[in-house]
N, C-alpha and C positions, 0 to 999 in steps of 0.2 A: 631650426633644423635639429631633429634625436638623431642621437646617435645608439646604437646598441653593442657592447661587447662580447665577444665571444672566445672563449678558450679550447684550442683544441688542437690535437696533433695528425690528423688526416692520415693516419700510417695503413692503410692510403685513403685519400678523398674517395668517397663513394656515395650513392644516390640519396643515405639517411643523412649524410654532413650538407646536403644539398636542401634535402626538407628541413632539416636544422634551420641552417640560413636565412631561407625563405619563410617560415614560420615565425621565426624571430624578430626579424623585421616586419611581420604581419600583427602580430598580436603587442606587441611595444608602439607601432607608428612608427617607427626609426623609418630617416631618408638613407640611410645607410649601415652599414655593420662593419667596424673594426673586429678584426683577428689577430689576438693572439699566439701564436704555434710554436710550440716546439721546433727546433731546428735540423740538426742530423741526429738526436740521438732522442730517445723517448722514458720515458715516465717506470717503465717498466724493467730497464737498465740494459737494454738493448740499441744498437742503432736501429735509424726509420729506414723503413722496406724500399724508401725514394730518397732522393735528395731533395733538402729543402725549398729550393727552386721552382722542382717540378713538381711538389706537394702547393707552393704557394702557385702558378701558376694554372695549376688545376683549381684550387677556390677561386682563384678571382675570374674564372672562364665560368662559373658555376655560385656567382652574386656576390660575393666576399667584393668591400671596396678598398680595407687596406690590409697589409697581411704586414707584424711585427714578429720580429724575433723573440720567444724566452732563451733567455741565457742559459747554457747549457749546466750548469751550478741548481738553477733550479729546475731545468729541463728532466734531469733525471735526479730529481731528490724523492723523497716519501708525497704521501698524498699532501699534507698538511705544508712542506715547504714547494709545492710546486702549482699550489691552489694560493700560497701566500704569495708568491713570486709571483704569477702571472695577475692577480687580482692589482699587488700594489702598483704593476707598469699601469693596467687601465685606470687605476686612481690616478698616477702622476699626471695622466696626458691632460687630465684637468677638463675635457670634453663631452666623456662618456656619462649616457643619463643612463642605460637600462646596459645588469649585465644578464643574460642567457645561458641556458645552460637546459640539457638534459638528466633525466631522472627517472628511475622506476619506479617510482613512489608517486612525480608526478601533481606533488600538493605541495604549495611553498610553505604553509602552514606549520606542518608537523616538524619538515626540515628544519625551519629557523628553531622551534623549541628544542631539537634536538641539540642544532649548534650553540645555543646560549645556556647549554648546562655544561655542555663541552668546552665552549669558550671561556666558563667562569672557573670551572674544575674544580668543585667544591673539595672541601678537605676530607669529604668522605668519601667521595667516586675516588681520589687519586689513594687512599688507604683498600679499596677495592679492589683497582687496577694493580697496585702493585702486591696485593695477593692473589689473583689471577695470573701474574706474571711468572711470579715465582712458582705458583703451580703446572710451568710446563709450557703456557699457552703461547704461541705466537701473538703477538701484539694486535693486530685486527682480534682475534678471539677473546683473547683477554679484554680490550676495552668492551666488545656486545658486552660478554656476561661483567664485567661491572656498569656496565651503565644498567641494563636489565634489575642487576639485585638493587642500585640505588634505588631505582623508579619503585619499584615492590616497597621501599621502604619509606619513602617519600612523598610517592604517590604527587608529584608535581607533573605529569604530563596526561592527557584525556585517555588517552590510546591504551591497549593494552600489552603486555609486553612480548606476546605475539607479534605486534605487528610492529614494533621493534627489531625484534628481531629480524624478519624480514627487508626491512629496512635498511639495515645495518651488514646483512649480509648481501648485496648490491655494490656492484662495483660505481655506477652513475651515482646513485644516491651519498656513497660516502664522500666521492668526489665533492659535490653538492654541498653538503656538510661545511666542506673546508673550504669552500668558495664563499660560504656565507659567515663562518668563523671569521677569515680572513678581514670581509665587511665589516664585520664589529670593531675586529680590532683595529683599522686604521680609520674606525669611524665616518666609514663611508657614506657620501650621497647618493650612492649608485641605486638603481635599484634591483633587488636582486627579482627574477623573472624565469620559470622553470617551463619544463618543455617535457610532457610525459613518452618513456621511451616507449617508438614502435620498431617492430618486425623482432628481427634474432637478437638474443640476447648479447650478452658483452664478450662472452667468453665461447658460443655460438659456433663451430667450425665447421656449420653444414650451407654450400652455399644457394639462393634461390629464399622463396617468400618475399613480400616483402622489403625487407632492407636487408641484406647481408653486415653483419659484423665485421669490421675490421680483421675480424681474429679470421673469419673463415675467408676472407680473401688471401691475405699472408699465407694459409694454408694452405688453398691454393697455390698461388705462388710457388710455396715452397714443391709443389706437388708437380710442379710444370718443371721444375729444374729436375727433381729425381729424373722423370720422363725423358728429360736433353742427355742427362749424364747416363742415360741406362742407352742412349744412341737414338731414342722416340720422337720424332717432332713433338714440342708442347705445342697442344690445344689451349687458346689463352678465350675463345671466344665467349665459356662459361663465367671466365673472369668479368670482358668488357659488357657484358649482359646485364650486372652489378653496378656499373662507373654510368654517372651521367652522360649522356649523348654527347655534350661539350669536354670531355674528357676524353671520349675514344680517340684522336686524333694523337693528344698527347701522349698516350700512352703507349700505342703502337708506333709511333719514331722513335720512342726514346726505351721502349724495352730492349733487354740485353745489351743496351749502347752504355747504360750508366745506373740499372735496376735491374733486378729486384738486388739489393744488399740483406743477408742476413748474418746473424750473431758469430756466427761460426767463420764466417770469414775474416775477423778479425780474432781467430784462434794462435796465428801466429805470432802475432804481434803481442799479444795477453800474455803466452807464454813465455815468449822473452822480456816482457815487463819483470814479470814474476820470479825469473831466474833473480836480478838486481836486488830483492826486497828480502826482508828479516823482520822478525814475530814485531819487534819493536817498529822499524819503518809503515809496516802497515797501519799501524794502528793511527797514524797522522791522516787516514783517507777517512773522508766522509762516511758514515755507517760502518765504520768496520769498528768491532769491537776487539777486545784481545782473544776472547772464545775464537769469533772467527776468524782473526788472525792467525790464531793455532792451528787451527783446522786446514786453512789454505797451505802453513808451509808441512803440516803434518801429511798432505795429499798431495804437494806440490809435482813429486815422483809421477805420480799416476792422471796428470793433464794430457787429454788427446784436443777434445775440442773445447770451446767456449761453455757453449751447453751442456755439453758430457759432464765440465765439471761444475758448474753449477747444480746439476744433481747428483755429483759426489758430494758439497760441501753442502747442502740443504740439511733442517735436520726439522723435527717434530715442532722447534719454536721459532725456525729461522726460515722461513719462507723462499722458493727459488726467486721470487720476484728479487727479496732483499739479497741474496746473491749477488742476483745477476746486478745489481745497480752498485754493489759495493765492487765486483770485478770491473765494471765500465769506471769507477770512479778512481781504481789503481791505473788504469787505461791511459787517461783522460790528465789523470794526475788533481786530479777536484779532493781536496785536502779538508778537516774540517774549520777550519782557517776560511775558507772560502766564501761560508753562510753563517748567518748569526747564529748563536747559541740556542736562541727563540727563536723559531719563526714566524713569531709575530712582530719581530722587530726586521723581519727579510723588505729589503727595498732595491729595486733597478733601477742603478744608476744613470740607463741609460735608453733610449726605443732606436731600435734598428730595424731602417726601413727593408722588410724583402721585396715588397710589388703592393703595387694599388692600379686602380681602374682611372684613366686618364678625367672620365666622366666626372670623377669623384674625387678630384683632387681639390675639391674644397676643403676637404675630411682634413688633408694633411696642413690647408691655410690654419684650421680651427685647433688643430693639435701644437702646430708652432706659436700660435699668438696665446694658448691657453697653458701649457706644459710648463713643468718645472723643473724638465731632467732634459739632456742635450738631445735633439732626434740626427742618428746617422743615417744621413743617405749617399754616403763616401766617407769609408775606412782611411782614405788618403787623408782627411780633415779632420781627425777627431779631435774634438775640443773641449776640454772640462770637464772630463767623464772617470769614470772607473777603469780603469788603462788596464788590472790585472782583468777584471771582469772581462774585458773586449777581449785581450791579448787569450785566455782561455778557450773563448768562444772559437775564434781564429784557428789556435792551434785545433783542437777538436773538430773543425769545418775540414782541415788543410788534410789531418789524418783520416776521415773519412774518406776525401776526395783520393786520396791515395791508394786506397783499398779497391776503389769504383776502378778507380785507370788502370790497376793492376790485374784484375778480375776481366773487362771488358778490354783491355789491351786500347783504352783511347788516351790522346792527351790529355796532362794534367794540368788544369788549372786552378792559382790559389784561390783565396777568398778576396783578395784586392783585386784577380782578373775576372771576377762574377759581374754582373750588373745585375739591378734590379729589373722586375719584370713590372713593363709600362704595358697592360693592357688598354688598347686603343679601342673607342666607342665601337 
């Protein structure tokens, strides 16, 4: 029996995470496909538009046969530690034959040469990059045009550095990258298996064609609440038009009961974080540097929202993404303590089960008798694992949840009173 991996944060499941799945298990042969996901909070240093329940809940209504937690440490780290993090749990579980993945590019080919020039870092791309660096450029732009001038100089790839470029300015594609870097470096047997992106692109905020982007549904979303708060009924039906047919149920019980959550609702809690901290204390949080530490208490005054101030403190080399995941990471409290100095050396200590398909609970036989890291399917039992790892996850789960009850006015329940979702044949 194949199995196939997949990584991905559903923020929110929609009809192209649905042709994902199902292509992926087509063109692999896999009997089934393990998932990956991000939890409550995402890649981009935001919390997800759902809770991670009803994100898992919706994959496996829609083929997904087991659905794992990423730890929130690498849930919202950089591309590179959160393509290492999620890569090393599907090595540990010791099962997975093929991993999947999408890409605008579309050709595994060029991808892996890209990633084994990146993966080795010759001493002349990193003498490149950090003059690129220093010239201004935010880090995504700095590494294109150093890798660009290497290849001109070296002439070690077919392609021209046009289509490098192109490449390289791809949101899927860099992902890709580091999913295959990752490979190298723990010396993977996986095999790595790419999926060319259709419909709207990554960053996309128009909804209809196609497949809608995650980004223009959120937008959406977001676009349905102005509507409530301007006293309008939201129209959600353009939304569910996007979500597979197996999903429209879910998603109409559970709107406005425990979703949509966005950034800015945890503006108050950020700011009172923030009150507590000093140039020196920040700088113990993941990606924060002392630049941006100056900058946060030099603005500190002038914080309304989440957002607002993530594009107060953005600047020419510091990207709102890197913002925004270094505010979630003062949040959060994710230290850089937390993740190895490399993130080639990033390993999960632990797989936490959120849902699987009862169908398909061989998956979880093959993963317990193959696995080298503890599988939790009860927080009440953990045994021989990563205590601060879990214990972070938890809290981070507990203060989302907190956010959801308070917004929706429902009871609150922790992470120990969750259960997993047993979807039934």
């Amino acid at each position: 029996m194949k199995i196939v991996g997949i990584i991905a944060e559903y923020n929110p499941f929609h009809k192209g995470h649905e042709f994902h799945i199902e292509k992926a298990k087509k063109i692999t042969g896999a009997d089934a496909a393990i998932i990956i996901m991000s939890g409550d909070y995402v890649q981009r240093g935001i919390p997800s538009i759902m809770p991670k329940h009803l994100r898992t809940q919706m994959a496996l209504a829609c083929g997904a046969d087991v659905v794992l937690e990423l730890p929130v440490c690498y849930a919202t780290g950089s591309a590179e530690y959160f393509a290492t993090g999620a890569v090393s749990l599907l090595e540990a579980l010791g099962c997975v034959d093929y991993l999947c993945f999408g890409s605008e590019c579309g050709e595994i080919k060029i991808l892996q040469q890209i990633a084994d020039v990146l993966c080795k870092e010759p001493a002349h791309y990193k003498v490149l990059l950090q003059k690129h660096l220093k010239n201004g450029n935010a880090f995504p732009a700095a590494r294109k045009l150093a890798f660009i001038e290497y290849l001109n100089q070296h002439k070690s790839l077919s392609c021209i550095p046009e289509q490098i470029s192109a490449i390289l300015d791809s949101p899927n594609n860099i992902l890709a990258i580091e999913y295959l870097k990752a490979l190298s470096w723990l010396n993977s047997s996986i095999e790595p298996v790419t999926i060319t992106r259709e419909g709207a692109g990554y960053h996309d905020q128009t909804l209809g064609g196609l497949f809608s982007s995650a980004s223009a549904l959120r937008q959406g979303l977001q676009d349905c609440e102005l509507a409530k708060n301007a006293n309008h009924t939201p129209d959600i039906n353009h939304i569910l038009r996007e979500l597979p047919q197996n999903c429209h149920k879910i998603f109409k019980e559970n709107y406005h009961k425990c979703f949509p959550v966005f950034a800015d609702d945890f503006s108050l809690l950020l700011k009172a974080k923030l009150l507590t901290e000093t140039k020196d204390t920040l700088t113990r949080y993941l990606d924060i540097t002392p630049e941006i530490a100056n900058r946060i208490i030099t603005f500190k005054n002038d914080f309304l929202t989440f957002s607002q101030f993530c594009d107060l403190i953005k600047t020419k080399n510091v990207t709102y993404s890197r913002i925004s995941r270094c505010l979630i990471h003062i949040l959060l409290g994710i230290s850089k303590c937390d993740v190895p100095d490399q993130a080639a050396d990033s390993r999960c200590g632990y797989a936490r089960l959120l849902g699987f398909r009862q169908e398909s609970s061989w998956v979880l036989t093959s993963i317990k008798k193959n696995t080298g890291i503890p599988v939790i399917s009860k927080l009440s039992q953990p045994a021989g694992i990563d205590i601060h790892m879990l214990e972070q996850n938890i809290f981070a789960s507990d203060l989302y949840e907190s956010v959801v009850t308070d917004k929706y006015h429902t009871p609150y329940k922790n992470e120990y009173q969750k259960q997993i979702i047993r979807l039934k044949s």
